[in-house]
Every structure is written in structure tokens, then in C-alpha cells.
PLY file of the C-alpha trace (Angstrom):
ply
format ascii 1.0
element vertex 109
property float x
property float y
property float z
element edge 108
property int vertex1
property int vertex2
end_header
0.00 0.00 0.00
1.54 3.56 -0.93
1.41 6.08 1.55
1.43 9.92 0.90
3.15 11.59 3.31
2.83 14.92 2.13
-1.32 14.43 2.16
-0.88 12.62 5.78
1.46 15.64 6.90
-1.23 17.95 5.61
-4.33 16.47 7.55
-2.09 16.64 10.59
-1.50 20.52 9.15
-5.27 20.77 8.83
-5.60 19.44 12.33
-3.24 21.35 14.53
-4.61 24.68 12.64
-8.44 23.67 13.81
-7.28 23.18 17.70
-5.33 26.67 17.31
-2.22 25.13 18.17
1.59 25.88 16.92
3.98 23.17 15.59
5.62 24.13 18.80
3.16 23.31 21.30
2.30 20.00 19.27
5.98 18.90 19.53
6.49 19.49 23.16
3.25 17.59 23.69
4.03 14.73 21.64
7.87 14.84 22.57
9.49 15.76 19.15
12.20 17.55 18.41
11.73 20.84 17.79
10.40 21.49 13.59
10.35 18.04 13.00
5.93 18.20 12.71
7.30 20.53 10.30
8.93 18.32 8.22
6.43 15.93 8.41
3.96 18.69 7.64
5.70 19.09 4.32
5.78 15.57 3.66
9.97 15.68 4.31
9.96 13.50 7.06
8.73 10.23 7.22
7.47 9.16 11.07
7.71 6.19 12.86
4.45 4.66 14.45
5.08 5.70 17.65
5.46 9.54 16.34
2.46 9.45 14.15
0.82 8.19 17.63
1.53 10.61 19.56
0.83 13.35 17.03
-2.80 11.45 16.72
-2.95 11.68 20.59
-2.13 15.85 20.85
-4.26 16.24 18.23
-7.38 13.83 19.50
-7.39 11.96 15.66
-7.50 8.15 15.26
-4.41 6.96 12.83
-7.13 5.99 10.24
-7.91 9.75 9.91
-4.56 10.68 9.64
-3.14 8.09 7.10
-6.22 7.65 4.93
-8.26 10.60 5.77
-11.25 8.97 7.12
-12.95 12.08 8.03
-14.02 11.35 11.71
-16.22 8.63 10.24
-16.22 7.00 14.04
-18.08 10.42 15.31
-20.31 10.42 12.15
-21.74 7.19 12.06
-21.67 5.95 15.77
-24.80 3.47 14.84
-23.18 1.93 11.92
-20.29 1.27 14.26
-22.45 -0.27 16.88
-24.41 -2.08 14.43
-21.23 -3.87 12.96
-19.74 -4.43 16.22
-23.24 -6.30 17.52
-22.87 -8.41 14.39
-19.81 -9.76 15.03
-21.57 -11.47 18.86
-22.48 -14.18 19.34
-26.48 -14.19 19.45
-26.01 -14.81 23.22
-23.79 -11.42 23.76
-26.12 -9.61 21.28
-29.03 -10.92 23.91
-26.71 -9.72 26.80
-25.75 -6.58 24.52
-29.37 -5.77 24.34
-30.26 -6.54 28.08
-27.40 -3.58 29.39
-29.16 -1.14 26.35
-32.23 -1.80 27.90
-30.78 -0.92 31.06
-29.25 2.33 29.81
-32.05 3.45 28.32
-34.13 3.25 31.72
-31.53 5.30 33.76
-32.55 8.29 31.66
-36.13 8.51 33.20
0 1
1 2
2 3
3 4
4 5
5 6
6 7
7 8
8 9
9 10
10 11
11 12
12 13
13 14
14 15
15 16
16 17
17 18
18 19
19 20
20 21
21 22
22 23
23 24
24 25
25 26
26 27
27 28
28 29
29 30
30 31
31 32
32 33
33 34
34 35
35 36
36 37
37 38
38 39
39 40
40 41
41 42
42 43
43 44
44 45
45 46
46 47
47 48
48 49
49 50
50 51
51 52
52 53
53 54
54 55
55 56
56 57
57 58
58 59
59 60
60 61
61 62
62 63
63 64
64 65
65 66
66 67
67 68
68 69
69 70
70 71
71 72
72 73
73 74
74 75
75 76
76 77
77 78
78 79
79 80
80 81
81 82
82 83
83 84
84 85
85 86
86 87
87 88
88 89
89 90
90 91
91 92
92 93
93 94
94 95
95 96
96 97
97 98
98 99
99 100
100 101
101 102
102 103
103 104
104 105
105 106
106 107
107 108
């Protein structure tokens, strides 16, 4: 699978811009060396897992957004997610699964 690191540094970009943060502040959070995010920013540097991890944890993104640009589908479509996760129980966890719900549901009254 190719990866584009100058698209993946520009999400990241995109990202730190939105929280109002500087490439500063994001590397002392995340521990990096100071204008490294800005080589990775431009696509110049090429991170390790654990960096892109810790920029995905300054910047509150999952690594899915961040190296294929799922756009936050996990806080868009929070029912698909639980529908496909109940799918993949076994019908008696999906029973139990449905029991707690149930229970949820009649703590808001």
C-alpha cells in the first residue's frame, strides 16, 4: 500500500490549525524535536508509528484519519459502528448486549 506523506502531513497541518495550536506546542506535547511536525507537515519527514501516535494523541485523531483521511467517520456514524460491532456477537452477547441497552435506556427517566 503507498502512503502519501505529504497528504498525511497535511491532515495533521489541517488538524493542529483547527485546535489553534503551533507546531511548537504540538511537539512538546508529543515529545518531538523541535520542527520536525514541520517536516512531516511538508511531507519531508517520514514518522515512525510511535510519532504518528503521539501526534494522533495531541491532536485527539484516530491513525485511520490521519493516514487515509477517514474524516471522523467513528463520530459520524456511531450506529453503523455499533451495528457492525453487535454483528460480530455471538447471538447470546447480542441478547446480553441488548439486556445492558435496555438498562441504559431506563436510567434516563
Amino acid at each position: 500500500m503507498y502512503m502519501n506523506y505529504a497528504e498525511i502531513g497535511r491532515r495533521i497541518a489541517k488538524r493542529r490549525r483547527q485546535m489553534l495550536l503551533t507546531q511548537a506546542e504540538v511537539e512538546a506535547r508529543a515529545n518531538l524535536s523541535p520542527r520536525y511536525l514541520s517536516n512531516i507537515e511538508r511531507g519531508r519527514s517520514i514518522p515512525s508509528i510511535d510519532v504518528l501516535m503521539q501526534i494522533t494523541n495531541v491532536l485527539q485523531m484516530t491513525p485511520d484519519e490521519v493516514l487515509l483521511g477517514a474524516a471522523q467517520a467513528s463520530r459520524e456514524e456511531p450506529a453503523a459502528r455499533l451495528s457492525a460491532d453487535l454483528d460480530a456477537l455471538t447471538p447470546q452477547q447480542q441478547a446480553q448486549a441488548r439486556s445492558f441497552i435496555g438498562w441504559l435506556r431506563a436510567q434516563e427517566g
